[in-house]
SEMARBA-55542 format. One record per residue: x, y negated, z negated of N, C-alpha, C in turn; residue in three letters. Coordinates in steps of 0.2 Angstrom, whole numbers, plus 5000, padded with zeros to 4 digits. Each point is the difference from the previous one (the first is absolute). Example, Ala and Ser with C-alpha at 12.3 -4.5 7.8 and 13.67 -1.06 7.14 Angstrom:
2
+------+------+------+-------+-------+-------+------+------+------+------+
: n_xx : n_yy : n_zz : ca_xx : ca_yy : ca_zz : c_xx : c_yy : c_zz : keke :
+------+------+------+-------+-------+-------+------+------+------+------+
: 5066 : 5028 : 4961 :  4996 :  4994 :  5000 : 5004 : 4994 : 5000 :  Ala :
: 4998 : 4995 : 5004 :  5004 :  4994 :  4999 : 4996 : 4995 : 4997 :  Ser :
+------+------+------+-------+-------+-------+------+------+------+------+
This chain:
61
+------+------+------+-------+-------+-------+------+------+------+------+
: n_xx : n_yy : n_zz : ca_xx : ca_yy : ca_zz : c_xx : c_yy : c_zz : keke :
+------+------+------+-------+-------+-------+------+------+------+------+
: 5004 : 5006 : 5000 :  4996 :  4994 :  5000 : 5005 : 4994 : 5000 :  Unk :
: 4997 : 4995 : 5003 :  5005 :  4993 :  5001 : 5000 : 4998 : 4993 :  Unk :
: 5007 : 4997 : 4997 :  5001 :  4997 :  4994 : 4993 : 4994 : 5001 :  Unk :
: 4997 : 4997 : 5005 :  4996 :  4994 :  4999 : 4995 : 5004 : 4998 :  Unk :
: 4997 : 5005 : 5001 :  4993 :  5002 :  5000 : 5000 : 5005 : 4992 :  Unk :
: 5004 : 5001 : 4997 :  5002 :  5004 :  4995 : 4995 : 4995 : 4994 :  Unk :
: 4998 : 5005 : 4994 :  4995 :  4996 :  4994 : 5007 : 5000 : 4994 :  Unk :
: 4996 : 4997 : 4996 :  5002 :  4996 :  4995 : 5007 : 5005 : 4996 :  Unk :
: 5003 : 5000 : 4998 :  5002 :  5006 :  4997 : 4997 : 5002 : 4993 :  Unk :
: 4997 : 4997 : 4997 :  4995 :  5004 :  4995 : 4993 : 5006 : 5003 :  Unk :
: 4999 : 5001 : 5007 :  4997 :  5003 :  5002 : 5005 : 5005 : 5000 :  Unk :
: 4996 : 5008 : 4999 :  5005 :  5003 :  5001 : 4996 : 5008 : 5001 :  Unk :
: 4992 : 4999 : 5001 :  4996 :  5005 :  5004 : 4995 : 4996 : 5006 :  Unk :
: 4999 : 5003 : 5004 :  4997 :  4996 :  5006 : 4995 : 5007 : 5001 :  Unk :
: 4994 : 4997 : 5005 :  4994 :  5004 :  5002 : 5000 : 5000 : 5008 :  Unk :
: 5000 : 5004 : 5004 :  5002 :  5003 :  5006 : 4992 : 4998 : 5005 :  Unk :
: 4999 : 4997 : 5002 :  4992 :  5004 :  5002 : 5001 : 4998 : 5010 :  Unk :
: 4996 : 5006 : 5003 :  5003 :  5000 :  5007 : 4994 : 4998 : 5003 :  Unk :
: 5002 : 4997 : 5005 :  4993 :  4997 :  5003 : 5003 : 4998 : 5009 :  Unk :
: 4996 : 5007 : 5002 :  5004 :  5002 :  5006 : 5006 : 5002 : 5000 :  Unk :
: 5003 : 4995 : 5003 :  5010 :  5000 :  5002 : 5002 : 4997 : 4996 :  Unk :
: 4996 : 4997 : 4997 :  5001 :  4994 :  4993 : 5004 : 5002 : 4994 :  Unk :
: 5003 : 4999 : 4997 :  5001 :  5001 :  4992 : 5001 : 4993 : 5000 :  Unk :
: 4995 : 5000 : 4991 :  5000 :  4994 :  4997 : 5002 : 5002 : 4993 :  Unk :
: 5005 : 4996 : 4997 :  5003 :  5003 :  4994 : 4998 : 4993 : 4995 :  Unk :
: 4997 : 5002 : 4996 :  4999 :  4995 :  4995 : 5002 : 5001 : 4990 :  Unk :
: 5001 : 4995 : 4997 :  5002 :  5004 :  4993 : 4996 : 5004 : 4997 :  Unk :
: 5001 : 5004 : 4996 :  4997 :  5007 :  4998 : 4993 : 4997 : 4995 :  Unk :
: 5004 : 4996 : 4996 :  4996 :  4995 :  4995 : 4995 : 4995 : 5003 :  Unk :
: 5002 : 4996 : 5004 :  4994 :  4994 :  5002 : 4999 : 5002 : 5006 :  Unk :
: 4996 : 5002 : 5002 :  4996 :  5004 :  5008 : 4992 : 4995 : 4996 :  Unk :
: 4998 : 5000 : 4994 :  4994 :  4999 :  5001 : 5001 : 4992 : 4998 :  Unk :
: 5007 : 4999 : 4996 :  4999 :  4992 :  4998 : 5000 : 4995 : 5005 :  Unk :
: 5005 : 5002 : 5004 :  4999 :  4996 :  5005 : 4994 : 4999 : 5007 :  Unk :
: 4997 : 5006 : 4997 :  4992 :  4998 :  5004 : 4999 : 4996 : 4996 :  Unk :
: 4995 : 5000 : 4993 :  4997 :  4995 :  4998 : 5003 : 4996 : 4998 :  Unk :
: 5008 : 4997 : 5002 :  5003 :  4993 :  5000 : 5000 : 4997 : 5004 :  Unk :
: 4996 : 5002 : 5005 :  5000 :  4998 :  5008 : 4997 : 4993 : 5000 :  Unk :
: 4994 : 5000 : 4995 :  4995 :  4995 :  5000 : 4995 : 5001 : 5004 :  Unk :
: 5000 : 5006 : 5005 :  4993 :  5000 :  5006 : 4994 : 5005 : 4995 :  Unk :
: 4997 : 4996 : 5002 :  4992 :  5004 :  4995 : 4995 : 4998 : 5007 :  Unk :
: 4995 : 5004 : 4999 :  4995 :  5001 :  5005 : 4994 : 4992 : 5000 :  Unk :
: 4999 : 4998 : 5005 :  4994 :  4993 :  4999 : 4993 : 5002 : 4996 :  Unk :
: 4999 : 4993 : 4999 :  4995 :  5000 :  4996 : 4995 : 5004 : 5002 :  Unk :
: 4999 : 4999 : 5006 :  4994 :  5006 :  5003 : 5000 : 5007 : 5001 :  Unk :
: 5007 : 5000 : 4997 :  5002 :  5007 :  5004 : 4995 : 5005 : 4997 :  Unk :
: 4996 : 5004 : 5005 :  4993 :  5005 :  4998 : 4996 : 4998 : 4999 :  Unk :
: 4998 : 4995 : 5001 :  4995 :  4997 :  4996 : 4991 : 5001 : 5004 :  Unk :
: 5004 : 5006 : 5006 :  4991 :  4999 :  5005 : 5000 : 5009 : 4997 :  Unk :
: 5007 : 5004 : 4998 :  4998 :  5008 :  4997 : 4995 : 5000 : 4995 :  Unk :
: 4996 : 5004 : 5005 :  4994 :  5003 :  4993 : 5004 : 5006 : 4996 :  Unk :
: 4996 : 5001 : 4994 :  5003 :  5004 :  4998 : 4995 : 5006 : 5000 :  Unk :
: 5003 : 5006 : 5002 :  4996 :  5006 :  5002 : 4999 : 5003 : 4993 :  Unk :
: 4995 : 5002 : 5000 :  4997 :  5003 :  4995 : 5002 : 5008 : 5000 :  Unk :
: 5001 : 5002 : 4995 :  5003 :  5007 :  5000 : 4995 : 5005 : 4995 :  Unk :
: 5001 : 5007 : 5005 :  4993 :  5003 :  5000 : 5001 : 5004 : 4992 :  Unk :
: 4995 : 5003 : 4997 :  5000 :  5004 :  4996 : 5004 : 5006 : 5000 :  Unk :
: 5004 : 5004 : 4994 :  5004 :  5006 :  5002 : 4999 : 5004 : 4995 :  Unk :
: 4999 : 5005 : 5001 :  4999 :  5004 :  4993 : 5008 : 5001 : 4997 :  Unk :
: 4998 : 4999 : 4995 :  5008 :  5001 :  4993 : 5002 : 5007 : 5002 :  Unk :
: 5006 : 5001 : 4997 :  5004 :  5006 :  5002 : 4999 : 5004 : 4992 :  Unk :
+------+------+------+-------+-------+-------+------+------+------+------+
């Protein structure tokens, strides 16, 4: 890996994930922090015309 493109040196497991011919290597720890430090959240309307289906009767097990 290029010395530019290398992580921090306290990183020191990463998460592998293939996508296609892609490999995207991210740190093992923040895969989810850095989604929700993104700041992108869904608009106000988002859903807002989904009904919500009603779900049918099931007998208990």
């Amino acid at each position: 890996m290029p010395y530019s493109a290398r992580f921090d040196e306290h990183v020191t497991h990463v998460n592998v994930r293939v996508v296609g011919n892609e490999r995207i290597i991210s740190p093992a720890n923040q895969v989810w922090d850095s989604f929700f430090l993104s700041g992108n959240t869904a608009s106000a309307d988002f859903m807002a015309e989904r009904e919500t289906a009603v779900q049918p009767e099931r007998d208990g097990l």
